[in-house]
N, C-alpha and C positions, 0 to 999 in steps of 0.2 A: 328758830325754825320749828315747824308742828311735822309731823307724818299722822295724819287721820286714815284710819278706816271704813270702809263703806261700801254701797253699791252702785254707785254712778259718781259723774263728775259734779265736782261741788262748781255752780255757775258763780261766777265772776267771785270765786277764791283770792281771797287774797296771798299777794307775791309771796310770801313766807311760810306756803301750805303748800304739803304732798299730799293728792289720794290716793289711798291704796285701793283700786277697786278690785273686791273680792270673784267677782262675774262667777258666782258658784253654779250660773247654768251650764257653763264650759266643763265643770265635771259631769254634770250628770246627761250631757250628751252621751259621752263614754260610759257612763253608768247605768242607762237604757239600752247602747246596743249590746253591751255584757248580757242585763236582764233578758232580752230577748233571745241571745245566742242559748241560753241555758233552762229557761222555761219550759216544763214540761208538758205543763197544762195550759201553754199557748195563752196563760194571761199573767200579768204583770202589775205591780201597787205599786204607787207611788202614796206614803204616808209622811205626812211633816205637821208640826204646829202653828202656826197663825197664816191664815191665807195672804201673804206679805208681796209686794211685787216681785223680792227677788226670789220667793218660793214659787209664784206663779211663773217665773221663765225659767225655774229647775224643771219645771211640770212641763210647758214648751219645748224644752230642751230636748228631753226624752222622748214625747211624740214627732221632735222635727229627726231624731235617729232612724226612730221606726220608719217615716215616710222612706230617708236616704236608705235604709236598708230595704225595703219594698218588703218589710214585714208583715203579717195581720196579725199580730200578737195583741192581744184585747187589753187596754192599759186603763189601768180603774185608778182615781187621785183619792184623795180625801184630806182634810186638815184637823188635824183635833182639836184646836181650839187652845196649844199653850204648847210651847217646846219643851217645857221643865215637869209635867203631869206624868208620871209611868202610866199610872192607872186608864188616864184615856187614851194616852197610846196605844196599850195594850187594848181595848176595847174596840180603835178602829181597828188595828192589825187582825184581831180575832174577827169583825164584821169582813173583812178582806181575803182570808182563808176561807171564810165558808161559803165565799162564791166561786172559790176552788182558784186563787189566787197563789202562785208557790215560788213567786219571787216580790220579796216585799223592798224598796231602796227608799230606806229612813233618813229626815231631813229632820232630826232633834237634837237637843243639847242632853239635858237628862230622861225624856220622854223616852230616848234608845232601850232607855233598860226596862219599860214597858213590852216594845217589839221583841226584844231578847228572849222574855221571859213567854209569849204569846208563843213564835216558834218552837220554842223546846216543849211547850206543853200541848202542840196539836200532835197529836197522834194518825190523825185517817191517811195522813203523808207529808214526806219532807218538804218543807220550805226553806229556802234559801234567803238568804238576807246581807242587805249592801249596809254600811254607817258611812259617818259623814268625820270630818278633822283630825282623826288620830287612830291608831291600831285598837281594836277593840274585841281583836280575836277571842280573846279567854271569856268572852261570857258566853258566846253561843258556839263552841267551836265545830258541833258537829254541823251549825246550819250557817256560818261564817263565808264568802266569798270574798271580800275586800271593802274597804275602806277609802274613801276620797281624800287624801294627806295635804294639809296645808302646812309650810315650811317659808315662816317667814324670813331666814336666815339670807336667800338671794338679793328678793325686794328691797332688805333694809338696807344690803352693803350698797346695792346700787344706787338708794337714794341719796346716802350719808358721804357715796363716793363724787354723786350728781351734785351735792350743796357743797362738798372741800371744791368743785370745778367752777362754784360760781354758781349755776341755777338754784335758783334759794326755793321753789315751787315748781311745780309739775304734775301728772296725772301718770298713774303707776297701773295698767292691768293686768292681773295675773293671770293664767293659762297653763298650760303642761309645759310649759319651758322658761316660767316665771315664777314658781314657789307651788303649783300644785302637781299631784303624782298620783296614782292608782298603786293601793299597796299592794303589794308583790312579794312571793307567787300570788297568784289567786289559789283558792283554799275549794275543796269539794266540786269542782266542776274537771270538766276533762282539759287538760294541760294542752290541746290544739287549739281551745278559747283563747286562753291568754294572747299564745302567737296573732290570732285574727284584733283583738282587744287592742295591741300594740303596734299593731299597721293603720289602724284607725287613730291612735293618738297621735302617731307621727305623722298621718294627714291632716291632723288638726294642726299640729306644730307646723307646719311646710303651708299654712294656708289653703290645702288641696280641698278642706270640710273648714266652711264659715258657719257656725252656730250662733245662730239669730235671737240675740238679746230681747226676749219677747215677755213683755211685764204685762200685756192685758188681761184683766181677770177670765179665770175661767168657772162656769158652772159648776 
């Protein structure tokens, strides 16, 4: 038996394959309307490395918040061209602040420690910053908010429990009640966010907020 990782279903998989689909637009739903609850400057970046489809529907994800929330919060993307570069990370995050940008939500692997480094070094005012698969508090902590936590420990028993029952293959998508989590508390913002943050994940959970798997590129 295989368990693969991905972003969609693999077509006519063969019987002995599980997909794990990762649907990382389903965090950053919650990770837009956090950005916009705490925005000071009423604009918001969304900064990641290779314009990929499923970074194009992180970017969707987050403006389809803002519409549900009946926001005008000004949402700026940009790609820097490589998830593992600090350097041009750092370069778009700085091109992002200084159009007076103060919540940046990073879509990198090592490129984060570009953004980390960006924020701690603007001075004209605090910005705030989201990462993406693991705690990553201790680099930026005075400009730190949370984290999108992937936790494959669910997924896997469910699958390995799904093949001891017999289905030897299947399609696995994660969600906030499936191996993904918003780390907790949130860090630098005012603790009545959180509360507002966690009535929105449990509408995601409950089905009440469907977030619209949208991989078209965007300009």
């Amino acid at each position: 038996y295989f368990i693969a990782e991905g972003d969609d279903p693999i077509e006519n998989a063969p019987p002995n394959v599980w997909m794990i689909d990762r649907n990382f637009h389903v965090g950053f739903y919650a990770i837009g309307a956090l950005a916009a609850k705490v925005t000071q400057t009423g604009k918001i970046g969304y900064v990641a490395g290779l314009s990929l489809p499923f970074s194009y529907a992180e970017a969707h994800a987050i403006q389809q918040a803002l519409e549900d929330l009946e926001s005008d919060v000004e949402f700026k993307y940009v790609w820097a061209g490589d998830f593992n570069d600090p350097t041009k990370a750092r370069q778009v995050s700085d091109a992002m602040m200084a159009e007076g940008v103060d919540v940046l939500m990073g879509s990198f692997n090592l490129g984060m420690f570009g953004v980390f480094e960006a924020v701690k070094a603007h001075t004209d005012s605090k910005v705030l910053v989201t990462a993406k698969y693991a705690d990553k508090s201790t680099y930026a902590p005075e400009h730190y908010i949370t984290a999108l936590l992937y936790d494959f420990e669910k997924p896997l028993t469910d699958i390995v429990t799904a093949i001891q029952n017999g289905e030897s293959g299947g399609y696995y998508p994660l969600g906030f009640d499936t191996g993904v989590a918003l780390q907790m508390p949130l860090r630098n913002v005012d603790p009545s966010v959180q509360a507002e943050i966690e009535e929105i994940v449990e509408k995601m959970i409950s089905g009440e907020i469907q977030v619209v798997k949208d991989t078209s590129p965007l300009e």
